[in-house]
N, C-alpha and C positions, 0 to 999 in steps of 0.2 A: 504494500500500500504506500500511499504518498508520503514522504517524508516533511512535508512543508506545511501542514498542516500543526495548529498547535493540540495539541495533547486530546483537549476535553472536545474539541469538536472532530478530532480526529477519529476518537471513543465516537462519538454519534452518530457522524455520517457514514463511516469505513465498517465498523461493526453493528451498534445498534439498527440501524434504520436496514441495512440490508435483510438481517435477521427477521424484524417485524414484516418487513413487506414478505418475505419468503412464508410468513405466515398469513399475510393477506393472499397469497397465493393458495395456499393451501386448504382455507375456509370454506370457499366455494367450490374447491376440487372434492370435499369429501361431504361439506351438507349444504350445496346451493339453497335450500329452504330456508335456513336457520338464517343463511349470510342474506339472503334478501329481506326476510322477515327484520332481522336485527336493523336494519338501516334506519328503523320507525322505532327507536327502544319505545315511545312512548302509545304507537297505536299498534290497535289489534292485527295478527298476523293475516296476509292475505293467502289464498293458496300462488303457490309458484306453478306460471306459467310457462310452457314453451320458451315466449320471448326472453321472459326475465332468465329464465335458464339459463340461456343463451347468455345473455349480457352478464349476468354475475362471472360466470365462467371468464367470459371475454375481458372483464376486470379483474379478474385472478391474475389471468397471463399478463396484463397490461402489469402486473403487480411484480411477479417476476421480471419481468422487461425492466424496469425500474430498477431493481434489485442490480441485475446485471452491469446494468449503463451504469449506476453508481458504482461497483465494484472496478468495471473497467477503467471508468475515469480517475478516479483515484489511484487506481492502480501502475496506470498508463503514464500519467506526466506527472512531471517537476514543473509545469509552466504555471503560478500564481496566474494568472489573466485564466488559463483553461478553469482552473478549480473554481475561480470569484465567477467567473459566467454560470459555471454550472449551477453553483447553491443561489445564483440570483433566478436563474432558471426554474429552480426547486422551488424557490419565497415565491415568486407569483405564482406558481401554481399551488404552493399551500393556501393562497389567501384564494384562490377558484375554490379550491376542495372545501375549507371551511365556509364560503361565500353560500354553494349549494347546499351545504348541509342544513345551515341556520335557512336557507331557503323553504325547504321540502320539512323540516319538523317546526317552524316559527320560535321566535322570541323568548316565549314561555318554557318551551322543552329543550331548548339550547341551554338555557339558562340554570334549566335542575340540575346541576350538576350526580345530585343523590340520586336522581332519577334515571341515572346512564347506565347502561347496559355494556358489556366488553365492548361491543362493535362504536357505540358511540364513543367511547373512551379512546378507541381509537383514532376515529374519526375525527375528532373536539380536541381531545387532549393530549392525543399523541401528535398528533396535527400542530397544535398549539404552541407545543415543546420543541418540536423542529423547528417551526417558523420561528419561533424566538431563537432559539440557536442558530439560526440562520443568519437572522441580524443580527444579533452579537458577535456573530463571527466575522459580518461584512463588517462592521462600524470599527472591528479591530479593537472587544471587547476582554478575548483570553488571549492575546497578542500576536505580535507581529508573526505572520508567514516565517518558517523555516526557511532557511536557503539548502536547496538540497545540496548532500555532499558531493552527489558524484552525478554529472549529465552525460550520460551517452553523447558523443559527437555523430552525425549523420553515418546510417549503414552504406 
């Protein structure tokens, strides 16, 4: 993994967050019911259809894809400019993720925190957690970028 990263955001994005998505991968690979139901911790479960099959599934893999592309990137360069696009890449799409969530449960059940279910914890709070680690990491809050020790010169 990247050397240039500092320590605690290093911990989040290289290890923690791949892990978690490998399990947003996995949720809808073995109970798509539960993974669509859960998306509403706060209303009644619908039955699962065909389409939403489909599409939870389809965001399983989207979820591993993630997974991947984070491992690669980190893994792949020393170049500060590659890593700072990528996690700004990441922050606006944390702020989509959370955008539709608070969209589809409203105000009130955003808000219950007590009221969350794993899926929304992930959803909310693990969401949450990254995006703030996200900007703490851009704003150069657990410090400066590593200079890597050692760059490959061109194959």
């Amino acid at each position: 993994m990247t050397a240039i990263l500092p320590p605690f955001p290093y911990f989040v994005f290289a290890v923690f967050e791949p892990i978690s998505l490998v399990g947003g991968f996995l949720t809808p690979l073995l109970d798509p019911a539960y993974f669509v139901s859960a998306q509403t911790p706060h209303l009644l479960p619908v039955p699962l259809t065909a389409g939403s099959q489909v599409v939870a599934l389809q965001l399983g893999n989207v979820y591993l894809l993630l997974a991947m592309i984070g491992i690669g990137v980190l893994s792949a360069t020393k170049d500060p400019k590659v890593v700072r696009n990528y996690v700004i890449a990441l922050a606006i799409a944390d702020i989509g993720h959370l955008a539709s969530t608070y969209y589809v449960i409203g105000h009130d059940n955003y808000m219950d925190v007590r009221g969350w279910n794993s899926m929304a914890w992930g959803n909310i709070g693990v969401t949450t957690f990254l995006f703030m680690t996200r900007i703490g990491y851009l704003s150069g809050l657990f410090g400066n970028d590593r200079v890597a020790s050692s760059i490959r010169k061109g194959l």
